[in-house]
PyMOL commands that place a pseudoatom at each C-alpha (Angstrom):
pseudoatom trace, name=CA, resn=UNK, resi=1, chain=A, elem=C, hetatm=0, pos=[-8.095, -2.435, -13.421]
pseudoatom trace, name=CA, resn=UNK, resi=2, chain=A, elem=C, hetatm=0, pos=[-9.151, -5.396, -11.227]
pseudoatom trace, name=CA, resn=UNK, resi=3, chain=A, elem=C, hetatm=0, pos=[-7.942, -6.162, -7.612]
pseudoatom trace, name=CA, resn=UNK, resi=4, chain=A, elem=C, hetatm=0, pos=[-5.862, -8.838, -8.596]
pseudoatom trace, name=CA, resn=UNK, resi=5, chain=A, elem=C, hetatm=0, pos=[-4.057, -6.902, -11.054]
pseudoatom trace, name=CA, resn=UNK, resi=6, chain=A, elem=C, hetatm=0, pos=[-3.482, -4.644, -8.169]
pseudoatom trace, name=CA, resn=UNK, resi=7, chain=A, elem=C, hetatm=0, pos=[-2.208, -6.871, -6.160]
pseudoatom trace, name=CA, resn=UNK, resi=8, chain=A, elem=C, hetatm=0, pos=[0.242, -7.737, -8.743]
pseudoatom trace, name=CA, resn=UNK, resi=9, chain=A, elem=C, hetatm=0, pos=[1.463, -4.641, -9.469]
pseudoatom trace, name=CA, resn=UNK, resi=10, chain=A, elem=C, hetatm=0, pos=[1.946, -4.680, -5.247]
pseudoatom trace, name=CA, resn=UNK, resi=11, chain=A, elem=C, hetatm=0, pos=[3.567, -7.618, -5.175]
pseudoatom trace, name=CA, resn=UNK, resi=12, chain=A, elem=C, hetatm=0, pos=[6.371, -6.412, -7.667]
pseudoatom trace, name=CA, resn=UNK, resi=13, chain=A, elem=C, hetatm=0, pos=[7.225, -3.882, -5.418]
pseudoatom trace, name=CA, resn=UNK, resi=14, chain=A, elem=C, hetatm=0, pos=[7.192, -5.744, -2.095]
pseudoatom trace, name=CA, resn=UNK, resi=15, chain=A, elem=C, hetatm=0, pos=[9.913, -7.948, -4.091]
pseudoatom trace, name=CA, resn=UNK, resi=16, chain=A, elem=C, hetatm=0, pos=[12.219, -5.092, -4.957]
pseudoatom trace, name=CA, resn=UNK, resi=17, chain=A, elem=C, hetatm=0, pos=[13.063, -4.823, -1.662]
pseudoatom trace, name=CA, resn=UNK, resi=18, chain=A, elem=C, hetatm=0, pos=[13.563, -8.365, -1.026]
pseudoatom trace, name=CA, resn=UNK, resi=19, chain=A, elem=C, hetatm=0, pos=[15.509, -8.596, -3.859]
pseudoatom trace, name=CA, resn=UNK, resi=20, chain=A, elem=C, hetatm=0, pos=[17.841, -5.533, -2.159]
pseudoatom trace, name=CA, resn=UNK, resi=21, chain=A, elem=C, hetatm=0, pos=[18.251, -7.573, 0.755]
pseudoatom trace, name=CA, resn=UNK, resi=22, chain=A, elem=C, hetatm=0, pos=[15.497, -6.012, 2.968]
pseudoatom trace, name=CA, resn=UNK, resi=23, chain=A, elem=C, hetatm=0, pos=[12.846, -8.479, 3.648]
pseudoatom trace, name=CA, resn=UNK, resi=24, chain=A, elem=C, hetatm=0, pos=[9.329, -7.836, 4.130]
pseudoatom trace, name=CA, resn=UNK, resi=25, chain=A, elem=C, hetatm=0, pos=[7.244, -10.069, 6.419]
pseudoatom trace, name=CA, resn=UNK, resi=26, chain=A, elem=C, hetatm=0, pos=[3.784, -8.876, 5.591]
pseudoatom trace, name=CA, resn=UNK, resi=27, chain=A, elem=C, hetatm=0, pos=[1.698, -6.948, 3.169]
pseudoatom trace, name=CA, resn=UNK, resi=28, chain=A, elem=C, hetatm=0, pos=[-1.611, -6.894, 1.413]
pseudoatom trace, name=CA, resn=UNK, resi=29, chain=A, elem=C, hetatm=0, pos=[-3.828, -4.540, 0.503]
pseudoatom trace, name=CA, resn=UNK, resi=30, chain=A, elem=C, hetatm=0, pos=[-7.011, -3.227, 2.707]
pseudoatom trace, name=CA, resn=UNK, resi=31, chain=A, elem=C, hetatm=0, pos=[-9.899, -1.520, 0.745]
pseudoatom trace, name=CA, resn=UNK, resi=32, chain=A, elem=C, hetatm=0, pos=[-10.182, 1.966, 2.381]
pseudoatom trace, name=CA, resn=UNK, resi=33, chain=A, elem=C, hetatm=0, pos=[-14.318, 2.094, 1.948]
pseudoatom trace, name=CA, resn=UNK, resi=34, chain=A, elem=C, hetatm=0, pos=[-15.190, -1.751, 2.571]
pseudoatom trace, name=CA, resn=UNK, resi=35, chain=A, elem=C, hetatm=0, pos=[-18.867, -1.061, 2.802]
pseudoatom trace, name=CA, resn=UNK, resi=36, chain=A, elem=C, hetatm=0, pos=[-18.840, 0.746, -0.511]
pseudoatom trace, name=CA, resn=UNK, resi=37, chain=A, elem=C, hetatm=0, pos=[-19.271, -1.091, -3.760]
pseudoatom trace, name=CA, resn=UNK, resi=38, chain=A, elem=C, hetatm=0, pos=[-16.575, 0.335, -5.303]
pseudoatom trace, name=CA, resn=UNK, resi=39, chain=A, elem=C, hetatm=0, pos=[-13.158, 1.702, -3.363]
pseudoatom trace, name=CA, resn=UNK, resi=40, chain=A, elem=C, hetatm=0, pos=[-9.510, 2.650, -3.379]
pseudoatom trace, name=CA, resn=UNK, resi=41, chain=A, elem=C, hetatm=0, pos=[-6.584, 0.855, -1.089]
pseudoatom trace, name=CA, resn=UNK, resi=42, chain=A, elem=C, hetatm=0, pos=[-4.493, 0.948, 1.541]
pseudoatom trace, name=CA, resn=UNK, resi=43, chain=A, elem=C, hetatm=0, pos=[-1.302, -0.596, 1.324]
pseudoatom trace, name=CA, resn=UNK, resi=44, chain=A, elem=C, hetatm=0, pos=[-0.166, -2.109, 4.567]
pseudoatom trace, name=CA, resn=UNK, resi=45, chain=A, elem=C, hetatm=0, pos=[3.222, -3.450, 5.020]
pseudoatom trace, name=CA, resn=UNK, resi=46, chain=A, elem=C, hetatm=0, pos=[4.855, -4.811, 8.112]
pseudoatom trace, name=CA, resn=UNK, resi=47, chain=A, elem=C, hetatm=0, pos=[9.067, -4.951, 8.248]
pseudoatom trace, name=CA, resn=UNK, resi=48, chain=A, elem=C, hetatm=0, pos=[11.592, -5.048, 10.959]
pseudoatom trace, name=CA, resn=UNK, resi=49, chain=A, elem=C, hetatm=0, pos=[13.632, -2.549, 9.163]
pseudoatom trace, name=CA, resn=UNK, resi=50, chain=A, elem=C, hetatm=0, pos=[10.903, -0.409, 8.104]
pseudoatom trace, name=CA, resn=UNK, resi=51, chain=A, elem=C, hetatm=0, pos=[10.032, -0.056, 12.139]
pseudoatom trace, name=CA, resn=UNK, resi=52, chain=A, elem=C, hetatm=0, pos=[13.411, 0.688, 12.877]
pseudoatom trace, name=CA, resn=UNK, resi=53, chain=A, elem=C, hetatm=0, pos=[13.776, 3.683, 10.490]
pseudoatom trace, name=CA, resn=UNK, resi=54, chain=A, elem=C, hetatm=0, pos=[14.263, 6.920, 12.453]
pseudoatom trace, name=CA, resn=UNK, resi=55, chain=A, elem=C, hetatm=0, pos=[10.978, 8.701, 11.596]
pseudoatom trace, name=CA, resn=UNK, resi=56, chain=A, elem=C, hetatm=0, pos=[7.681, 7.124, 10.142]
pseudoatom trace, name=CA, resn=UNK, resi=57, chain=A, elem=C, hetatm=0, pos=[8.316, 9.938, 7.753]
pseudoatom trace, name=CA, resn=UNK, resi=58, chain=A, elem=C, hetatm=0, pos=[11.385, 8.146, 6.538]
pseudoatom trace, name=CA, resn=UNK, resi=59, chain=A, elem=C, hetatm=0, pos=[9.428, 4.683, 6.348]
pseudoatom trace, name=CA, resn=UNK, resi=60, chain=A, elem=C, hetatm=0, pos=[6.573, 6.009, 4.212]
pseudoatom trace, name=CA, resn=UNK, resi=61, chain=A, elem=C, hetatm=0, pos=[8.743, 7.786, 2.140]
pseudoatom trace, name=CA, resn=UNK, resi=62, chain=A, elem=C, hetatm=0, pos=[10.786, 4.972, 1.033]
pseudoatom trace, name=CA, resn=UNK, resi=63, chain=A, elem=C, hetatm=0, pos=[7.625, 2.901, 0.145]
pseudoatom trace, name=CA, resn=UNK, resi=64, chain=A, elem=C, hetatm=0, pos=[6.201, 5.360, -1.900]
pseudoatom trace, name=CA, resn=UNK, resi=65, chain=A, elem=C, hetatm=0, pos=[9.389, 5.763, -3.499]
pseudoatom trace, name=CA, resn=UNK, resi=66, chain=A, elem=C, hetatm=0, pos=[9.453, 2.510, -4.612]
pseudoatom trace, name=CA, resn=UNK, resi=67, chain=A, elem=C, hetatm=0, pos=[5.833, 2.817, -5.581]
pseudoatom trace, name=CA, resn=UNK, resi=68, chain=A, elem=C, hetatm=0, pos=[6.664, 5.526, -8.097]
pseudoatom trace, name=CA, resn=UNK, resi=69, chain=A, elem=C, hetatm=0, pos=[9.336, 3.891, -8.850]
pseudoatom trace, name=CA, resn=UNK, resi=70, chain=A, elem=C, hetatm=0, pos=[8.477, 0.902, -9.798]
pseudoatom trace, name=CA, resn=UNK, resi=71, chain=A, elem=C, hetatm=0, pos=[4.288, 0.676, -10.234]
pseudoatom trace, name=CA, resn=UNK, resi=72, chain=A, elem=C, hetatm=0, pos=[2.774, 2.017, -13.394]
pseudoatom trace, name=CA, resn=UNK, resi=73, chain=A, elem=C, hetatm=0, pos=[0.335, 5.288, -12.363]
pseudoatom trace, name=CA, resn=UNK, resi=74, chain=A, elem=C, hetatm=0, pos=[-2.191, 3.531, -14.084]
pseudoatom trace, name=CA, resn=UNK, resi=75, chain=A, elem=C, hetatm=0, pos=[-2.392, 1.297, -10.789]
pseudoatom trace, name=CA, resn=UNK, resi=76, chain=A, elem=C, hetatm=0, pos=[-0.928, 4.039, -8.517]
pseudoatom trace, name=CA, resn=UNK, resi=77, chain=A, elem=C, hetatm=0, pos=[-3.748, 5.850, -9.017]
pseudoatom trace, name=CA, resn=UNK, resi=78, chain=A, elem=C, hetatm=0, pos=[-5.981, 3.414, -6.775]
pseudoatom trace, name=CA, resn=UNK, resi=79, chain=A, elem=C, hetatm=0, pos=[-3.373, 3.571, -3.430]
pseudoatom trace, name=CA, resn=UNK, resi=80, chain=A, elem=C, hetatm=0, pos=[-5.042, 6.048, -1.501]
pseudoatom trace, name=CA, resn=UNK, resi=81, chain=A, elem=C, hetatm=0, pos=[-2.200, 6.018, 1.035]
pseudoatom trace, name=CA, resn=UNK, resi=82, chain=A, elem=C, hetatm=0, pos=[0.592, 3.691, 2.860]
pseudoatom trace, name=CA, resn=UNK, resi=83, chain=A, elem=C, hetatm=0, pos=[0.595, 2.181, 6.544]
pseudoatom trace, name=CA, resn=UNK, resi=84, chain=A, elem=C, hetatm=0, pos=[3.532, 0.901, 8.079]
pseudoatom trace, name=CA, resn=UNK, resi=85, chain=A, elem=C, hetatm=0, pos=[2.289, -1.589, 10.386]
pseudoatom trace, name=CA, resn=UNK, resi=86, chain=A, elem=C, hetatm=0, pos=[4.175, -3.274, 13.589]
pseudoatom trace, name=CA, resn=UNK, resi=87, chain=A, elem=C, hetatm=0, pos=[5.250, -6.926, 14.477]
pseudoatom trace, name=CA, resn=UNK, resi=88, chain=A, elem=C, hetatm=0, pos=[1.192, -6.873, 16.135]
pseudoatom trace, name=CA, resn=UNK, resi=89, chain=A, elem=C, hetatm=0, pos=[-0.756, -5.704, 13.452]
pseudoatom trace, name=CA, resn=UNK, resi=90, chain=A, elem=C, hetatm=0, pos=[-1.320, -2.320, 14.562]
pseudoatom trace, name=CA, resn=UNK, resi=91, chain=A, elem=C, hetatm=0, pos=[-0.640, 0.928, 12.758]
pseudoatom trace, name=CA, resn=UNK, resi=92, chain=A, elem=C, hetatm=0, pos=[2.722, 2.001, 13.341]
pseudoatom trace, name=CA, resn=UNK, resi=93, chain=A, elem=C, hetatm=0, pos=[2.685, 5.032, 11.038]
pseudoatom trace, name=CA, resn=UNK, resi=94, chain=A, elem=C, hetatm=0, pos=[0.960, 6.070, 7.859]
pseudoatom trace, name=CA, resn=UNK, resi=95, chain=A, elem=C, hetatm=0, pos=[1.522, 8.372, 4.977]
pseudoatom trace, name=CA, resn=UNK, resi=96, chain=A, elem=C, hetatm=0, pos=[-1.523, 11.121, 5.413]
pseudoatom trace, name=CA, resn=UNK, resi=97, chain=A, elem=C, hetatm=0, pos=[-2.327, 10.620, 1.836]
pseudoatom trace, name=CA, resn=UNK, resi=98, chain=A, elem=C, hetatm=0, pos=[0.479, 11.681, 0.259]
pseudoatom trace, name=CA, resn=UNK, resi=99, chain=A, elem=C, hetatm=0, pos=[-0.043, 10.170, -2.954]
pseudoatom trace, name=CA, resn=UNK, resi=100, chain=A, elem=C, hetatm=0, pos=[-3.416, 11.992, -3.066]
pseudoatom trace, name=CA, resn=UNK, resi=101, chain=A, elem=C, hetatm=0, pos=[-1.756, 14.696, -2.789]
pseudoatom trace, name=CA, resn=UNK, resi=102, chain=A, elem=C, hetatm=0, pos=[1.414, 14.533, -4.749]
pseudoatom trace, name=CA, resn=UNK, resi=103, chain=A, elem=C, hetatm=0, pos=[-1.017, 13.034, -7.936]
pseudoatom trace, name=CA, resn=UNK, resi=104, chain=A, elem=C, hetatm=0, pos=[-3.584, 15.749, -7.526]
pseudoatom trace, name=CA, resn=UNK, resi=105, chain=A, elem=C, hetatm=0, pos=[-6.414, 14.035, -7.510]
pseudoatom trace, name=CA, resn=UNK, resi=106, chain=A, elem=C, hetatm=0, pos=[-8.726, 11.334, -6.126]
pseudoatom trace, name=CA, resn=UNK, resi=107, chain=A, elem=C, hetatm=0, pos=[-7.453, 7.858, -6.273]
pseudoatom trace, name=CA, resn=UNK, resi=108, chain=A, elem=C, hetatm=0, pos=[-9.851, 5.695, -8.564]
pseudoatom trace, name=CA, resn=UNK, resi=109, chain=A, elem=C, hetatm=0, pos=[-12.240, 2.494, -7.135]
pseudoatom trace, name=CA, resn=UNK, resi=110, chain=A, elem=C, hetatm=0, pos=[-12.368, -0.777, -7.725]
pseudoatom trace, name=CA, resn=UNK, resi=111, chain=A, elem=C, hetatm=0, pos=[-15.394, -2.761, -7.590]
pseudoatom trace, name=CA, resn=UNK, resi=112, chain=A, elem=C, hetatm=0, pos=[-15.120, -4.495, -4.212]
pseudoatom trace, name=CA, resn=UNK, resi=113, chain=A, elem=C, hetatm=0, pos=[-17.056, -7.772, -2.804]
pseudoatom trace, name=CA, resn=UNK, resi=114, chain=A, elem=C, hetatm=0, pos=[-16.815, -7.488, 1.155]
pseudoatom trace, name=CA, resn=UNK, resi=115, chain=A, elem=C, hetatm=0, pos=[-18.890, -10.787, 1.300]
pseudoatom trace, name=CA, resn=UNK, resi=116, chain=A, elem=C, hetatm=0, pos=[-16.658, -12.540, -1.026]
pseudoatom trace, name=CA, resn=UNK, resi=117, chain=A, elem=C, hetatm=0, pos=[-13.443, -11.551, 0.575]
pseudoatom trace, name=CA, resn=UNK, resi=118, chain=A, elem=C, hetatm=0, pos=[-14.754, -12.740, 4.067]
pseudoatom trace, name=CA, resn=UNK, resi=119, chain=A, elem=C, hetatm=0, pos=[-16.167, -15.781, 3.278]
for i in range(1, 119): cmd.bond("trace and resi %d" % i, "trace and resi %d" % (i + 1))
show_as sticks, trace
zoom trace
């Protein structure tokens, strides 16, 4: 699996909830190891809603959820983990790398080009 394929298989997601009514006003996904050739993601998402859940543990939850919902484990496999992020950027919560955990094993790598991505 490539990253765009990835990103795809993000994006689908990231529409679900739009499509529920529950807009999302950022995501994308962050390579966990960018100084590694290879590496798994992180997928960030900012969302007023999401940030005014009651716990983070409530925010993750519902985006992984939706990404075992909704994302085939052949691309699940390459999430390492979920950040909620606030209206600045920053962390707002994250899930401890529950889908590690929950898929018993190590999330795969994709080949990664920091150079490319920053040019």
């Amino acid at each position: 699996m490539d990253k765009d394929t990835l990103k795809q298989h993000c994006l689908k997601v990231i529409e679900s909830f739009t499509d529920q009514g529950h807009s999302v006003e950022l995501a994308g996904i962050v390579p966990l190891y960018p100084q590694l050739p290879t590496t798994s993601y992180v997928l960030q998402v900012f969302s007023t809603w999401l940030n005014q859940m009651p716990t983070c543990n409530a925010a993750t939850n519902m985006v992984i959820a939706r990404l075992y919902e909704l994302m085939p484990r052949e691309a699940l496999r390459y999430i390492n983990r979920v950040e909620i992020c606030d209206e600045n950027g920053e962390i707002h919560c994250m899930s401890d790398d529950l889908i590690i955990n929950d898929l018993n094993f190590q999330p795969l790598s994709i080949p990664y080009n920091y150079a490319e991505d920053n040019a």
